[in-house]
C-alpha positions as CSV (number, residue, x, y, z in Angstrom):
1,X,-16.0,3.2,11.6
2,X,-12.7,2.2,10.2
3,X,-12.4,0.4,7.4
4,X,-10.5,-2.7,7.3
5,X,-13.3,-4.5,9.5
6,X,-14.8,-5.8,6.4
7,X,-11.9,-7.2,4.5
8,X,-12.5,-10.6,2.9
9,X,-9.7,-12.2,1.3
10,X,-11.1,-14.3,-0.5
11,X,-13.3,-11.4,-2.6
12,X,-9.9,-10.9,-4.8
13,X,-10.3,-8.7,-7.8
14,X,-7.9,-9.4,-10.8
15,X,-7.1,-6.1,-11.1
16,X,-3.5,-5.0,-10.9
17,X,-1.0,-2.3,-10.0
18,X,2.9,-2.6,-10.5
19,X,5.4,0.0,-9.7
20,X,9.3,0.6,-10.5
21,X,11.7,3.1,-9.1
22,X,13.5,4.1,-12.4
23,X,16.5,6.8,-12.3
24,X,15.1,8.9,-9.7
25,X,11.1,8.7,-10.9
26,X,8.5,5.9,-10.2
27,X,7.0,4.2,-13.5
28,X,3.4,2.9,-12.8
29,X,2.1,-0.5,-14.9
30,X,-1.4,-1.6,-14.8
31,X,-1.5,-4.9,-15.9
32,X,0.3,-5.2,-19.4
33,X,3.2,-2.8,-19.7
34,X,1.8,-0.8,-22.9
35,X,0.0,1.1,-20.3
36,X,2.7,3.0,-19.0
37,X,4.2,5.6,-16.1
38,X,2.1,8.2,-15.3
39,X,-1.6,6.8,-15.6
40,X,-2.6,7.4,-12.0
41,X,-4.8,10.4,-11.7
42,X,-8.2,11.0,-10.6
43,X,-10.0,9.1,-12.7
44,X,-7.6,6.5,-12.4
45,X,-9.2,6.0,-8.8
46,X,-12.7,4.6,-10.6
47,X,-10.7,1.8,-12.3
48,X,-10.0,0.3,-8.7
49,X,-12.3,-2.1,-7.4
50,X,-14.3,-0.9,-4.5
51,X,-14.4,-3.6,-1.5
52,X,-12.3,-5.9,-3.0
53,X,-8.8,-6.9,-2.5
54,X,-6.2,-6.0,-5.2
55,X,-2.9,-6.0,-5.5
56,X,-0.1,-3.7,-6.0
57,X,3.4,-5.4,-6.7
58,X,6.7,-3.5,-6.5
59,X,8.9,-4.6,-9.0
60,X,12.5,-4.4,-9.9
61,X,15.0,-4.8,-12.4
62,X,17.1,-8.1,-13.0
63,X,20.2,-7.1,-14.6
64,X,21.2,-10.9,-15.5
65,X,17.6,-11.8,-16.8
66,X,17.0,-7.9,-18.5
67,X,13.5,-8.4,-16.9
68,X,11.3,-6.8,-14.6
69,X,10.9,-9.3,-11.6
70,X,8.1,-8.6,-8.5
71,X,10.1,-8.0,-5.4
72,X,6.8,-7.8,-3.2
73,X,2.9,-8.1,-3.5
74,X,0.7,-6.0,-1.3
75,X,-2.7,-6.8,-0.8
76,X,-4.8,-3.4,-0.9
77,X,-8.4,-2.8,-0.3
78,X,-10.0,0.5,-1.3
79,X,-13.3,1.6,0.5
80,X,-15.5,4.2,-1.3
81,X,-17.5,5.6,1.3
82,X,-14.6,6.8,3.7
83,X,-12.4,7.2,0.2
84,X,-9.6,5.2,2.2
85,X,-6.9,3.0,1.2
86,X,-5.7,-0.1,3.6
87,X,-2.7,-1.6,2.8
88,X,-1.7,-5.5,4.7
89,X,1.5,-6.2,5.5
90,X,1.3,-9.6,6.3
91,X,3.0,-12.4,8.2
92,X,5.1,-13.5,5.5
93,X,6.2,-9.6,4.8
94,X,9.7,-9.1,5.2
95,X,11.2,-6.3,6.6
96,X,14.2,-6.2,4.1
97,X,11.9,-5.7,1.2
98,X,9.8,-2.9,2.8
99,X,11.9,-0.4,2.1
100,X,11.3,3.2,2.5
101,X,11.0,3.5,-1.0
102,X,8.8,1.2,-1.2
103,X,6.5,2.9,1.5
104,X,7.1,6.6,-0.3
105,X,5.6,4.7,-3.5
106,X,2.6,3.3,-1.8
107,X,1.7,7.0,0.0
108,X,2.7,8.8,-3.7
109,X,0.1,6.4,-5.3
110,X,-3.0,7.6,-2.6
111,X,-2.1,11.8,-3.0
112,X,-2.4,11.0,-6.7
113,X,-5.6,8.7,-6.4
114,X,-6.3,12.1,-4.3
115,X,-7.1,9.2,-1.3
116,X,-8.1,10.4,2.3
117,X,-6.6,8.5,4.7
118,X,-4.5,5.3,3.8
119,X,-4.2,2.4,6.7
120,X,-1.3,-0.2,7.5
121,X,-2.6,-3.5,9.0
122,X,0.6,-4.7,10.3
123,X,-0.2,-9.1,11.2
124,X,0.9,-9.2,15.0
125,X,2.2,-12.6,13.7
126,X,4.7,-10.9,11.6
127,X,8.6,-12.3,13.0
128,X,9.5,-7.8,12.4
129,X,6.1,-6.6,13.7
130,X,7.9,-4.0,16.0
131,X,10.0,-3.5,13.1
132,X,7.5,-2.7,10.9
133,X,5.2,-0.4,13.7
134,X,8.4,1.5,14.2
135,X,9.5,2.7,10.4
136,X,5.4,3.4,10.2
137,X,5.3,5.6,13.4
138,X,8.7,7.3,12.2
139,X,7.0,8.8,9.0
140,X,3.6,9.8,11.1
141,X,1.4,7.1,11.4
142,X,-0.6,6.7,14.5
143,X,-2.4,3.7,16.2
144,X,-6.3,4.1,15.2
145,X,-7.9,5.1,18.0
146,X,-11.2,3.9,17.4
147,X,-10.3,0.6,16.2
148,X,-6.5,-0.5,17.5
149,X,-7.0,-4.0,16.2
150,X,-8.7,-6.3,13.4
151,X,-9.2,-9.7,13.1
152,X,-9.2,-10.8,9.3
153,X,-9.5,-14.6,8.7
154,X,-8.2,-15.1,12.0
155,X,-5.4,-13.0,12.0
156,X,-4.9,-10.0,14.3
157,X,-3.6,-6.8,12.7
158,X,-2.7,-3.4,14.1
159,X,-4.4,-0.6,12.2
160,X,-2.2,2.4,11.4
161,X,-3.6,5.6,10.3
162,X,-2.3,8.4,8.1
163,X,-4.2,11.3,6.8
164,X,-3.1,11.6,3.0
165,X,-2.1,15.1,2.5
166,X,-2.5,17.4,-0.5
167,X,0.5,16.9,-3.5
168,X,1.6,20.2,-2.5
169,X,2.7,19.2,1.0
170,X,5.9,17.3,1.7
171,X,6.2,14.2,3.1
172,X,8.7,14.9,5.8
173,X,11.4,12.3,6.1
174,X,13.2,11.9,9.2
175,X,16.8,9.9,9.2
């Protein structure tokens, strides 16, 4: 069964991941900033709220305000028993700020949590749906055969699969 047929958004955890691409490395944040880059590892992945949505915000820099500023929030939802990790991209995603660093973060984060397979639910409502299929399918995904839609809330989504692979193995980008 894939997962992602469960998903309740209204079961939201407070729990909390930020990232920021710094100088050529990601820094990870849970919550408070005193806990800083570098905290996810294995154990790390038994802090995360099991069938629950969380988020995980990308964040950047603001020069002017010398602050860090959330650029995008992603609604995640981690399912024990397959060890999988779905990720929405909802309607009001916009392509512009799903950048491919952005997506290179979010598969980083499941080879650390040492994550089996992580899912895209791309919202058919979405203005850049074929935008957003097309950078997916570019870096490997494939259209879940066993379940090529899901309805959360009354939403459709299309449900992308990737099979997480070791840390040892590159992520291959194509240009």
């Amino acid at each position: 069964m894939t997962p992602g047929l469960n998903i309740n958004l209204s079961d939201i955890s407070d729990f909390n991941l930020s990232f920021l691409v710094d100088v050529g490395s990601t820094r990870w944040f849970h919550g408070e900033e005193k806990k800083d880059s570098d905290f996810l590892n294995v154990n790390f992945k038994n802090q995360i709220p099991k069938n629950k949505i969380f988020e995980v915000n990308s964040l950047i820099f603001n020069i002017t305000k010398h602050k860090k500023e959330i650029l995008t929030k992603y609604k995640c939802y981690y399912e024990e028993q397959s060890n999988s990790l779905n990720i929405l991209l909802t309607q009001d995603l916009n392509f512009a700020d799903f950048t491919k660093e952005i997506m290179m973060n979010l598969l980083e984060m499941a080879q650390k949590l040492c994550i089996e397979t992580i899912y895209f639910l791309v919202a058919k409502k979405n203005p850049q749906y074929i935008k957003l299929l097309q950078d997916l399918m570019i870096i490997g995904f494939e259209v879940d055969t066993n379940t090529k839609t899901v309805n959360i809330e009354g939403n459709v989504y299309k449900v992308l699969k990737l099979p997480v692979k070791d840390q040892d193995d590159e992520i291959e980008e194509v240009f």
